[in-house]
N, CA, C and O atoms as CSV, one atom per row, in Angstrom:
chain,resi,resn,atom,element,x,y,z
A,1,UNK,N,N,1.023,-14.275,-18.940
A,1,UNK,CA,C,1.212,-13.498,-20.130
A,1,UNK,C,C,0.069,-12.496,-20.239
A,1,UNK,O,O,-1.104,-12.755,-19.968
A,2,UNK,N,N,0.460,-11.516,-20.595
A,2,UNK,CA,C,-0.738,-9.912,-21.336
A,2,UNK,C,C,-0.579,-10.191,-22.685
A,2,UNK,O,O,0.449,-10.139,-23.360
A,3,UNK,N,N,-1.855,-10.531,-23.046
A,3,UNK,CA,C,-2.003,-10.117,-24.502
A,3,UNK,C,C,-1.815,-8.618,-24.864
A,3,UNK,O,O,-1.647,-7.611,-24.177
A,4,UNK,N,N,-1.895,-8.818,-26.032
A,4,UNK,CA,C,-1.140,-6.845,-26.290
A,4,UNK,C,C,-2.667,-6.735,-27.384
A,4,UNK,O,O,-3.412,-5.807,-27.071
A,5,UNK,N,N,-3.111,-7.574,-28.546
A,5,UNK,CA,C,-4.290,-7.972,-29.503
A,5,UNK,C,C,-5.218,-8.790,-29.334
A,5,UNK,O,O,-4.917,-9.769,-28.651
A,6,UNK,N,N,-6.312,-8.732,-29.739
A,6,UNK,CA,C,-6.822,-9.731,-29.702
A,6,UNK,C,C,-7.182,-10.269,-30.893
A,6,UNK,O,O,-7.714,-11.374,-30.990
A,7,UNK,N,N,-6.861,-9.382,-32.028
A,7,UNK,CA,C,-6.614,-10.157,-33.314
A,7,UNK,C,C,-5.799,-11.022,-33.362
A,7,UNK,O,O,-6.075,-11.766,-34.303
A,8,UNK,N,N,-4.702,-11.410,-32.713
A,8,UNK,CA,C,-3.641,-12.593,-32.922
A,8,UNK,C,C,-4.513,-13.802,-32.632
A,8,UNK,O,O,-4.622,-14.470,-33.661
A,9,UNK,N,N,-5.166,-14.322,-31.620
A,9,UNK,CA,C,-5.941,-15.342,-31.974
A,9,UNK,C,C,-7.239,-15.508,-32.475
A,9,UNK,O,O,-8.046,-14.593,-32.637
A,10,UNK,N,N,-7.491,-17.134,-32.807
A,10,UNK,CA,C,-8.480,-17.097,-33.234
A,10,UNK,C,C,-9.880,-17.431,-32.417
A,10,UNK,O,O,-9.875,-17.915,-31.285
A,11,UNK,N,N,-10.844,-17.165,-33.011
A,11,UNK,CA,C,-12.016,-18.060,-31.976
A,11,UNK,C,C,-12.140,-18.813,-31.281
A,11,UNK,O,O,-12.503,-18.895,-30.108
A,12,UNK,N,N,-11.736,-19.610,-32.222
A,12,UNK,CA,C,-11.586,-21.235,-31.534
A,12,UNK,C,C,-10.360,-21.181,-30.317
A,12,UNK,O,O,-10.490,-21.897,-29.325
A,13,UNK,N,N,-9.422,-20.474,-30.436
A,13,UNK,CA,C,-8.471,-19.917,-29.060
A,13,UNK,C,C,-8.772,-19.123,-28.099
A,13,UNK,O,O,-8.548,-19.200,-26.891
A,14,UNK,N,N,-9.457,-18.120,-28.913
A,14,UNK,CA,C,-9.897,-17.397,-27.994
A,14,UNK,C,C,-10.945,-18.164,-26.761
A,14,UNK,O,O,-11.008,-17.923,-25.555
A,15,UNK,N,N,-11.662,-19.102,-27.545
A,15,UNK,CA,C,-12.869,-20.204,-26.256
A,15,UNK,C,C,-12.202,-20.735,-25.721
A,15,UNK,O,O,-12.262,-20.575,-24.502
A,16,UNK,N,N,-11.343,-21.519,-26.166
A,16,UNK,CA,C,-10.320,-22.243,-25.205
A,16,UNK,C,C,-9.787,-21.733,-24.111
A,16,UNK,O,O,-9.779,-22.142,-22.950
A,17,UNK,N,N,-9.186,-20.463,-24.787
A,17,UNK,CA,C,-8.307,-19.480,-23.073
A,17,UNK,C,C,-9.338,-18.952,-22.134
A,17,UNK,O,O,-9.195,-18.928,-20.912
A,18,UNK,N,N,-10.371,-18.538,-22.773
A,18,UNK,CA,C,-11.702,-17.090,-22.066
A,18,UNK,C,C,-12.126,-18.002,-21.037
A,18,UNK,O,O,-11.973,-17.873,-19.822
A,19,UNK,N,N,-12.984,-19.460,-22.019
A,19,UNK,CA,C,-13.678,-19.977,-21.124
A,19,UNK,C,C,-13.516,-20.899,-19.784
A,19,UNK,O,O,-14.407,-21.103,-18.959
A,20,UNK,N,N,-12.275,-21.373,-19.751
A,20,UNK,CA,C,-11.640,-22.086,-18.780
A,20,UNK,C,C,-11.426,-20.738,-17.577
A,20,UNK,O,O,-11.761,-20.960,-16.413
A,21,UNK,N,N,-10.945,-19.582,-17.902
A,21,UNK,CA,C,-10.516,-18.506,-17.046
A,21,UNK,C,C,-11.868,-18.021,-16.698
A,21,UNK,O,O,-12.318,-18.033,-15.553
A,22,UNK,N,N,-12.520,-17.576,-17.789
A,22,UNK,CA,C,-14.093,-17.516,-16.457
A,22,UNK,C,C,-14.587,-18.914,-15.632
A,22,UNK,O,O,-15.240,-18.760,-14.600
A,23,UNK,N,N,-14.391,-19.738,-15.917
A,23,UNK,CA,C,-15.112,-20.284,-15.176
A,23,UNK,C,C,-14.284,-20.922,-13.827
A,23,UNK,O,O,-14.853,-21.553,-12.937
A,24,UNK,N,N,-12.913,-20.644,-13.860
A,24,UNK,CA,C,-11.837,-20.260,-12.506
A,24,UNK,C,C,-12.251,-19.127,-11.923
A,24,UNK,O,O,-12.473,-19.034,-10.716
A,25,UNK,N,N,-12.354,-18.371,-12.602
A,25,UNK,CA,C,-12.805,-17.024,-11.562
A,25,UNK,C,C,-14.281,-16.650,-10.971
A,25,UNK,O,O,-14.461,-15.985,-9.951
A,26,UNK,N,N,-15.530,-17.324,-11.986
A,26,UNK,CA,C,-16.560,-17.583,-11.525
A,26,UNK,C,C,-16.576,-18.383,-9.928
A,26,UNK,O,O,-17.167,-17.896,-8.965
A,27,UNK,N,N,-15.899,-19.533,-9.885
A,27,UNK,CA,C,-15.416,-20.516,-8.937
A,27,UNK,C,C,-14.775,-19.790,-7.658
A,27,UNK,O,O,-15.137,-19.762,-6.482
A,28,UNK,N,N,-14.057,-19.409,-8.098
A,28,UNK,CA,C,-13.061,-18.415,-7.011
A,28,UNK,C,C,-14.079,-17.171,-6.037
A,28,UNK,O,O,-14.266,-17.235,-4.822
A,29,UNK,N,N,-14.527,-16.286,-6.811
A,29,UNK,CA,C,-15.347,-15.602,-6.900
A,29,UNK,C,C,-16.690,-16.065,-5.868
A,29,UNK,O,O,-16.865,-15.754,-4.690
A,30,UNK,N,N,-17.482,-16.849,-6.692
A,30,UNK,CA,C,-18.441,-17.699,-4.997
A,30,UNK,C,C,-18.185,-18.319,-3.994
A,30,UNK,O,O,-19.004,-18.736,-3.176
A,31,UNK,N,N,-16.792,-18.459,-3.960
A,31,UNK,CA,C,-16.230,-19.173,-2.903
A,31,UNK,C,C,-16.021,-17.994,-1.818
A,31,UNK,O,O,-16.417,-18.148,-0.663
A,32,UNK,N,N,-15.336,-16.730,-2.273
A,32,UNK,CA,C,-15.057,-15.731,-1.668
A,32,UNK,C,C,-16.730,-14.932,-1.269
A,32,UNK,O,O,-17.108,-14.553,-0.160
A,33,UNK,N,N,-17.300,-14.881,-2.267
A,33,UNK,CA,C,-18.579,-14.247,-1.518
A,33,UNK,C,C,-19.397,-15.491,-0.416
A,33,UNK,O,O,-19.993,-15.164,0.610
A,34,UNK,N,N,-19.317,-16.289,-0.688
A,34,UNK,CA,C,-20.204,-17.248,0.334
A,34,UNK,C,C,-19.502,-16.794,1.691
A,34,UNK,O,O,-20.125,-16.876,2.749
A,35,UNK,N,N,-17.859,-16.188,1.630
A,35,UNK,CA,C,-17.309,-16.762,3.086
A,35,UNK,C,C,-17.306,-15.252,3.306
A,35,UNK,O,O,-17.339,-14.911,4.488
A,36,UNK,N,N,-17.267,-14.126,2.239
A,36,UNK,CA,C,-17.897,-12.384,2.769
A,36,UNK,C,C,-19.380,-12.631,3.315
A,36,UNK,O,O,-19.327,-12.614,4.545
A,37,UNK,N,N,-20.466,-12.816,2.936
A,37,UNK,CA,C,-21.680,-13.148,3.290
A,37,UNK,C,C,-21.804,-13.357,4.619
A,37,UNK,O,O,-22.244,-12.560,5.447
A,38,UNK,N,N,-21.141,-15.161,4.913
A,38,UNK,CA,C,-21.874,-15.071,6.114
A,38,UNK,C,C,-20.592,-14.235,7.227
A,38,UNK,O,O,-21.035,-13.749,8.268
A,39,UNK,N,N,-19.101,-14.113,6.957
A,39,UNK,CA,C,-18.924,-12.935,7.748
A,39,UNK,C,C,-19.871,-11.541,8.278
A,39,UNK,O,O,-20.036,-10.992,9.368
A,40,UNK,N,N,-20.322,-11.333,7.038
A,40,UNK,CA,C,-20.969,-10.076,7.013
A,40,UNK,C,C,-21.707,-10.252,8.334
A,40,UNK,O,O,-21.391,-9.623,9.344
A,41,UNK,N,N,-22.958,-11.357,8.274
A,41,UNK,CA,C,-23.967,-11.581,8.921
A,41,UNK,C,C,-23.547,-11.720,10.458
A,41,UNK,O,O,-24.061,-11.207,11.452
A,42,UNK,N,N,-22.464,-12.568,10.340
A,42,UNK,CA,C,-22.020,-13.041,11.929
A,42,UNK,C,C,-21.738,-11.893,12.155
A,42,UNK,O,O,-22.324,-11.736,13.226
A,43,UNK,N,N,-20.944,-10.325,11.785
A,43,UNK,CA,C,-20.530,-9.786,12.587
A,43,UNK,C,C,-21.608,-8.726,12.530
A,43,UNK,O,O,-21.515,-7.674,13.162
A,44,UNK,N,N,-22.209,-8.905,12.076
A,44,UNK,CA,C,-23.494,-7.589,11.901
A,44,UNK,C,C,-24.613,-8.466,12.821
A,44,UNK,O,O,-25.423,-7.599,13.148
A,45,UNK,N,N,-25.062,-9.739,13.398
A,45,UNK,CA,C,-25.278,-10.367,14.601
A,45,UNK,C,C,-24.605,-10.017,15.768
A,45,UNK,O,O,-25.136,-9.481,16.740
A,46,UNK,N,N,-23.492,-10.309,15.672
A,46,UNK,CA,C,-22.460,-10.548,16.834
A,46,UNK,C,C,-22.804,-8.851,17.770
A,46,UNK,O,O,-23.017,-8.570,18.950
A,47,UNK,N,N,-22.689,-7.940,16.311
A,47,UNK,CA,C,-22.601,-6.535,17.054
A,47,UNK,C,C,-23.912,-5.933,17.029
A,47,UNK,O,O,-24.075,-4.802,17.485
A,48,UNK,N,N,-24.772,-6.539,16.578
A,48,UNK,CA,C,-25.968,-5.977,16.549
A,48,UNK,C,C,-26.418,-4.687,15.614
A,48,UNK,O,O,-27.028,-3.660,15.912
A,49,UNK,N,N,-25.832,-5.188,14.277
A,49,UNK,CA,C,-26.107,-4.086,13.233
A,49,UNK,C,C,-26.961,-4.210,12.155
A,49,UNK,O,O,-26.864,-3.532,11.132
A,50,UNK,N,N,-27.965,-5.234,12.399
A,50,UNK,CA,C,-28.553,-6.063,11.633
A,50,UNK,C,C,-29.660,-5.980,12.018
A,50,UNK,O,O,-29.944,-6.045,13.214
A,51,UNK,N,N,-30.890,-5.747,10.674
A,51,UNK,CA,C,-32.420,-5.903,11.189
A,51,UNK,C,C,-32.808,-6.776,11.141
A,51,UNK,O,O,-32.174,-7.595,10.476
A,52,UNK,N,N,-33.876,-7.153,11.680
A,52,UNK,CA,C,-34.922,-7.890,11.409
A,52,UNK,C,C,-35.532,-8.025,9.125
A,52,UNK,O,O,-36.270,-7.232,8.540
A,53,UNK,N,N,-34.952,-9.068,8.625
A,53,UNK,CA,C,-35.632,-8.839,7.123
A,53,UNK,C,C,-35.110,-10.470,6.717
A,53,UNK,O,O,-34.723,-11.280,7.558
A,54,UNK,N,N,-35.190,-10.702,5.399
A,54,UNK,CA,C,-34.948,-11.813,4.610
A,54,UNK,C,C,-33.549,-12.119,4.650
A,54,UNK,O,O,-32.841,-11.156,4.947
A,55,UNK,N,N,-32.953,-13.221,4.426
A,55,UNK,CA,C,-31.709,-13.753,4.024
A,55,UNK,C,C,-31.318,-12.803,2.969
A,55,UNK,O,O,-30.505,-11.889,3.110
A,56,UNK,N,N,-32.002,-13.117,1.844
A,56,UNK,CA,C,-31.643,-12.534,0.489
A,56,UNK,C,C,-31.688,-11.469,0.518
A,56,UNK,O,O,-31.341,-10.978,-0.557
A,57,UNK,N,N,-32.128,-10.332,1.712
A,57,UNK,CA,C,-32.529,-8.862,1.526
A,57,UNK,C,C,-31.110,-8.824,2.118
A,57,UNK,O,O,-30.435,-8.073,1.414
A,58,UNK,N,N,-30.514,-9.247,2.957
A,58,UNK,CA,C,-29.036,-9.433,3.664
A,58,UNK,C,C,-28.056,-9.649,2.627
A,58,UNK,O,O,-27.220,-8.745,2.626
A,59,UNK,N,N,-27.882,-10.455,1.820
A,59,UNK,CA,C,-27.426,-10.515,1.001
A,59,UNK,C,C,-26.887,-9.705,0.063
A,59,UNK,O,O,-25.707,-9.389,-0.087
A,60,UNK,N,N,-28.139,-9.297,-0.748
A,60,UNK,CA,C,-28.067,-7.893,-1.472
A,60,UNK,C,C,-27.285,-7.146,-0.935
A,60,UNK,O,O,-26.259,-6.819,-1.530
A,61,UNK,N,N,-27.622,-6.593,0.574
A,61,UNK,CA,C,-27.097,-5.577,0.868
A,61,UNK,C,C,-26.036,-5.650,1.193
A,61,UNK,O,O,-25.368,-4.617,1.234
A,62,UNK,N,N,-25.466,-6.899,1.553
A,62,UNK,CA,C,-23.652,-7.333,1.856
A,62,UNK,C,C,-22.752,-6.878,0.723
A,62,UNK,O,O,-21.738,-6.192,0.853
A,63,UNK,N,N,-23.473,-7.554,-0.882
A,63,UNK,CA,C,-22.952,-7.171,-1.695
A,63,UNK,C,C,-23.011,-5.710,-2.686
A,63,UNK,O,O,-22.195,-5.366,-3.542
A,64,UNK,N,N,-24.253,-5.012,-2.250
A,64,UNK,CA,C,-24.092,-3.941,-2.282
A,64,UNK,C,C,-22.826,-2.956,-1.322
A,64,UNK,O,O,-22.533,-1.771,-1.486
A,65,UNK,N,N,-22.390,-3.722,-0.545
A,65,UNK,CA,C,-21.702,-2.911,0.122
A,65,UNK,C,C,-20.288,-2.686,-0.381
A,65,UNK,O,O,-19.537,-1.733,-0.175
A,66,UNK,N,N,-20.064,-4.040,-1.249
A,66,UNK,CA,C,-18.517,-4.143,-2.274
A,66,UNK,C,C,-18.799,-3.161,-3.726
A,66,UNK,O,O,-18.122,-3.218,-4.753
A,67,UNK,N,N,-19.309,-2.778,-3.619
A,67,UNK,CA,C,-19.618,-1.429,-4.916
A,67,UNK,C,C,-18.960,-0.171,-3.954
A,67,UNK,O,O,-18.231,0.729,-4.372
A,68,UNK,N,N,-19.377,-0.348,-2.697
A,68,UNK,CA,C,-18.416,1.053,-2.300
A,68,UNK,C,C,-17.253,0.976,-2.138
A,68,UNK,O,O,-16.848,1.974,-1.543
A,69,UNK,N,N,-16.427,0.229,-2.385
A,69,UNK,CA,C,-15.148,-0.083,-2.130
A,69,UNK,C,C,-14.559,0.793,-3.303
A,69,UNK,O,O,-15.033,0.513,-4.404
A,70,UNK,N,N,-13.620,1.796,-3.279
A,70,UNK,CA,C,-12.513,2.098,-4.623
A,70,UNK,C,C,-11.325,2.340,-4.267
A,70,UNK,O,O,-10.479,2.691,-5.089
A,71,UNK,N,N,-10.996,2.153,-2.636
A,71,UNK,CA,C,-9.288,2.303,-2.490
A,71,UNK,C,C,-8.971,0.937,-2.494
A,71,UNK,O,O,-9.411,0.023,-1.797
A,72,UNK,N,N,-8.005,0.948,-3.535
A,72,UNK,CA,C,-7.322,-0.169,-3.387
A,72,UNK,C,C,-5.898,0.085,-2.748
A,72,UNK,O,O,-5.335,1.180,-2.741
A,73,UNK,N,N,-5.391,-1.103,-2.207
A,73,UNK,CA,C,-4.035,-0.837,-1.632
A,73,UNK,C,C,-2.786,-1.189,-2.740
A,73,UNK,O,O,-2.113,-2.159,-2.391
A,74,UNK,N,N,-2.381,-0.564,-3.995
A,74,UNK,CA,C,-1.565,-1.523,-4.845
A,74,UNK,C,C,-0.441,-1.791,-4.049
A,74,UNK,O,O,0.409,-2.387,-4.710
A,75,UNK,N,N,-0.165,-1.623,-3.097
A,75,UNK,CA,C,1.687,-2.455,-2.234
A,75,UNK,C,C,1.005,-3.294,-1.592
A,75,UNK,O,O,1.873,-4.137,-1.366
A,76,UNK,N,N,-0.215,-3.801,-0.986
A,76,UNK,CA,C,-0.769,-5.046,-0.808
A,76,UNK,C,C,-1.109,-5.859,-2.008
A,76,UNK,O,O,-0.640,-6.995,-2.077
A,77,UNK,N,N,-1.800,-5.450,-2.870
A,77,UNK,CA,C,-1.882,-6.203,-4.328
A,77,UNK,C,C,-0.788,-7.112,-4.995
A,77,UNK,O,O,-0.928,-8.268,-5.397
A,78,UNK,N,N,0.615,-6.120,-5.024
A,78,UNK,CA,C,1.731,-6.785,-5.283
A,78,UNK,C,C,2.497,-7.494,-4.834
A,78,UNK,O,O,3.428,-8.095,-5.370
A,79,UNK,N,N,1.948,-7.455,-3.203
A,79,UNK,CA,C,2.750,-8.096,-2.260
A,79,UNK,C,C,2.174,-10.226,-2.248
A,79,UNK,O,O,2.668,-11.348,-2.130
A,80,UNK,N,N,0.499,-9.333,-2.519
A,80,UNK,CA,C,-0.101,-10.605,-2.503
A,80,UNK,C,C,0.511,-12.008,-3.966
A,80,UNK,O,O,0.734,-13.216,-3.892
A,81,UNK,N,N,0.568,-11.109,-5.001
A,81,UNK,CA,C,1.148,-11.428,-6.314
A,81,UNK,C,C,2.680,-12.257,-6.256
A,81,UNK,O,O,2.980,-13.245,-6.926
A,82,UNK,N,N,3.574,-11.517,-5.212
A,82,UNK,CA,C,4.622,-12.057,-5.304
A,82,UNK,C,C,4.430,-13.150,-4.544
A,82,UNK,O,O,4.554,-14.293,-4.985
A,83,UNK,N,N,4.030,-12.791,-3.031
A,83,UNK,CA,C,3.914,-14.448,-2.124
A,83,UNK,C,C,2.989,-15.418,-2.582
A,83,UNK,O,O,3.463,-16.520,-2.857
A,84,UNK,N,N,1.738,-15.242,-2.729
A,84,UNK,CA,C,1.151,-16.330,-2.912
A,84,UNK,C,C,1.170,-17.054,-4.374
A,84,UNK,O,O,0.880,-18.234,-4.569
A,85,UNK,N,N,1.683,-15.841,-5.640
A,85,UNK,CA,C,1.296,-16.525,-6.789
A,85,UNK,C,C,2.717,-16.203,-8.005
A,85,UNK,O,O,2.577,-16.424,-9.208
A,86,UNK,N,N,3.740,-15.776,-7.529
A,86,UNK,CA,C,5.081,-16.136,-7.654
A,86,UNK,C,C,5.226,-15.008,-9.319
A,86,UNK,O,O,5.877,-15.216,-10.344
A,87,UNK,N,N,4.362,-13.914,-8.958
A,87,UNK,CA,C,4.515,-12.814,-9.934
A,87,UNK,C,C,4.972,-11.719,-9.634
A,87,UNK,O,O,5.286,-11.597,-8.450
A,88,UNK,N,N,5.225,-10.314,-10.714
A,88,UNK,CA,C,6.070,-9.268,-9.878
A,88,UNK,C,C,5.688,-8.247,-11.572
A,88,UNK,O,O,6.134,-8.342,-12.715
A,89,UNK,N,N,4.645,-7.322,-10.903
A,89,UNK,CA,C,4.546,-6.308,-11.543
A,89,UNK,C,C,5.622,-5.369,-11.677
A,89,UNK,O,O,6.234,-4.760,-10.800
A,90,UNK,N,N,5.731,-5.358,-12.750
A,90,UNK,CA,C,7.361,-4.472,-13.033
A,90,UNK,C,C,6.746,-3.003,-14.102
A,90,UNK,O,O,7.492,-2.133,-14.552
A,91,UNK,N,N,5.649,-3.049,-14.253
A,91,UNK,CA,C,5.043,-1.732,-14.801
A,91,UNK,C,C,3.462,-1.437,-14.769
A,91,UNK,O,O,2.580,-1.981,-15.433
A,92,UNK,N,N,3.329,-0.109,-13.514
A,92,UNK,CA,C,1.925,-0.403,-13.389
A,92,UNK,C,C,0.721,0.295,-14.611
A,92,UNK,O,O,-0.425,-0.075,-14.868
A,93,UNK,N,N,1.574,1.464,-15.205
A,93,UNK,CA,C,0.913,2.128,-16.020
A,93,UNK,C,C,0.021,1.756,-17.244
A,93,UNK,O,O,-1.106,2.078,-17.622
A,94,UNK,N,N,1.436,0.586,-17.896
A,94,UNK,CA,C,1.014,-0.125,-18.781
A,94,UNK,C,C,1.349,-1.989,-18.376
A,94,UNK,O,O,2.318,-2.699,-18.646
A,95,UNK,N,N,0.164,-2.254,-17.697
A,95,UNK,CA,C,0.695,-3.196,-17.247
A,95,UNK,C,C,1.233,-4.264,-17.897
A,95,UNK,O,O,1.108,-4.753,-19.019
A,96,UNK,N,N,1.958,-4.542,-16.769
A,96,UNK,CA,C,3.584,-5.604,-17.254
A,96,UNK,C,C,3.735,-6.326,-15.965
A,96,UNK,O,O,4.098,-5.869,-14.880
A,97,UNK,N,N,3.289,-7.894,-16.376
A,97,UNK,CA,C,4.442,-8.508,-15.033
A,97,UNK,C,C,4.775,-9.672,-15.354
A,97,UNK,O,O,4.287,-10.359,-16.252
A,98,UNK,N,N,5.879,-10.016,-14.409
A,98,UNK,CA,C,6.556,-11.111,-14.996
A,98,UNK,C,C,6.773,-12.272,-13.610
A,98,UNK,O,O,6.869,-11.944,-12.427
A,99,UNK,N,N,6.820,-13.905,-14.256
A,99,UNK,CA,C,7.411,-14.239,-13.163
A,99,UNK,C,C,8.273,-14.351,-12.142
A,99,UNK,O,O,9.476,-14.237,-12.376
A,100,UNK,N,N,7.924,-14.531,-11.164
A,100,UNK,CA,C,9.784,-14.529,-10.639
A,100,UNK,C,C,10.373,-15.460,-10.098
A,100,UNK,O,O,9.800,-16.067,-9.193
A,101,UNK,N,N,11.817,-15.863,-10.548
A,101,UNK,CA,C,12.162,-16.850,-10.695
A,101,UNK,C,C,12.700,-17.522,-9.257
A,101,UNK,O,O,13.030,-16.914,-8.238
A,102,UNK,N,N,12.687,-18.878,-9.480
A,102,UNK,CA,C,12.697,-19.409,-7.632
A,102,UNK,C,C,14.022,-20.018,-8.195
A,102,UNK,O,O,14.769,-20.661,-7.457
């Protein structure tokens, strides 16, 4: 569901929905950078694109490197939406999507 307000609920709803969903996506989120990270490293080893410096200076700069990212592919986005998580954007402007039914 898209909320359309956020006056319709209350506080006490609003903690209930917010905080369970950040802390899924917090979760999700380090799971995916731990396994960008050490990609990064292995293939910046592997090919030799990598200096001599700190773990954490590596780091930084792995994830500095997802700030340059701004093409997104939306027909991969939606594609991903329908197979893996059984949704189907039906309006991108104002977004709208719905499930789809099995």
């Amino acid at each position: 569901m898209i909320r359309t307000s956020i006056n319709t609920v209350s506080d006490e709803e609003f903690d209930k929905i917010v905080f369970p969903f950040d802390e899924a996506i917090t979760k999700y989120i380090d799971n995916l950078i731990n396994d960008y990270i050490a990609y990064y490293l292995a293939m910046g080893y592997k090919m030799s694109a990598i200096w001599n410096s700190s773990l954490e200076t590596h780091c930084n700069s792995s994830i500095g490197n997802l700030t340059d990212i701004n093409n997104f592919d939306y027909d991969a986005i939606k594609e991903i939406l329908e197979k893996k998580y059984g949704l189907k954007i039906i309006n991108d402007e104002q977004l709208e999507i719905e499930e789809i039914k099995k």
